[in-house]
C-alpha positions in Angstrom: -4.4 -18.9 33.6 -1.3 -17.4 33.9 0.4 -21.6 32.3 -2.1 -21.3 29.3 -0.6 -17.7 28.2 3.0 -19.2 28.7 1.9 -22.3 26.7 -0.2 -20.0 23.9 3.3 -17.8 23.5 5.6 -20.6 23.3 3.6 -22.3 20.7 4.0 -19.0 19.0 7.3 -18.6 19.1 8.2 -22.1 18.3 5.8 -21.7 15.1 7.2 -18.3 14.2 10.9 -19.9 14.2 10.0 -23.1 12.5 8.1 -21.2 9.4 10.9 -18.7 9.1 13.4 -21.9 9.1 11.5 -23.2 6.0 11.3 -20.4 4.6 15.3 -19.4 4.9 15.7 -23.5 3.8 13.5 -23.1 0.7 15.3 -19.7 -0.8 18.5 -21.6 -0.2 17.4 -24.8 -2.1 16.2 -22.4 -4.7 19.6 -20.7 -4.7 21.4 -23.7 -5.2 19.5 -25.2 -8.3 20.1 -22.2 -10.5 23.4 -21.3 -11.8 24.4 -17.7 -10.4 23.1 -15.7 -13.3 25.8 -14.1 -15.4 26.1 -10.7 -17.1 24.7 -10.3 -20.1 25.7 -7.4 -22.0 23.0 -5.1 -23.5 22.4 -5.4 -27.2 22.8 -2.2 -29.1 19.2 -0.8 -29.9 18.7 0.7 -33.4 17.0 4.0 -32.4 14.0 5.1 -34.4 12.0 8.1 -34.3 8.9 7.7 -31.8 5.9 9.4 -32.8 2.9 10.7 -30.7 -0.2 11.3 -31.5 -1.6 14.4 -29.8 -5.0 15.8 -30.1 -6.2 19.5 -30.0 -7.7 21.3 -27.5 -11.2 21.8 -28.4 -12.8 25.5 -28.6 -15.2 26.2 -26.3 -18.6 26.7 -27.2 -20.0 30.8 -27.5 -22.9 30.2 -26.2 -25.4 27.1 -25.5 -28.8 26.2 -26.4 -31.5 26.5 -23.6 -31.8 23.6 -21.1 -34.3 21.3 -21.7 -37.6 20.7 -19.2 -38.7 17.6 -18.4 -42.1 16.7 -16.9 -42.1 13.7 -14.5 -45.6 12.1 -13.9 -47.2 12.5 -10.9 
């Protein structure tokens, strides 16, 4: 019992490193392709007015109207 733990946590491992290993070689292959990306400076934005559209707060009604009765069939 004691082998097949050692075996199931050396697989483990091994997997773990060889997944992080493609990973690592995939982000540098990546990193490689493209250029280094250079600075671009900002282009000046005209500023216009921004408008909002903003609703009222409705009054609250004074008094209600009395609540309905319904009759469910029996």
């Amino acid at each position: 019992m004691f082998w097949g733990i050692l075996y199931l946590f050396l697989t483990f491992i091994v997997c773990f490193i060889l997944v992080v290993l493609i990973k690592l070689a995939i982000i540098g292959v990546n990193s490689m392709k493209s250029p280094p990306a250079e600075e671009k400076k900002p282009t000046p934005v005209k500023t216009e007015p921004v408008y909002y559209i903003v609703e009222k707060k409705r009054a609250k009604k004074a008094n209600y109207s009395q609540p309905k009765e319904f009759e469910f069939k029996k």
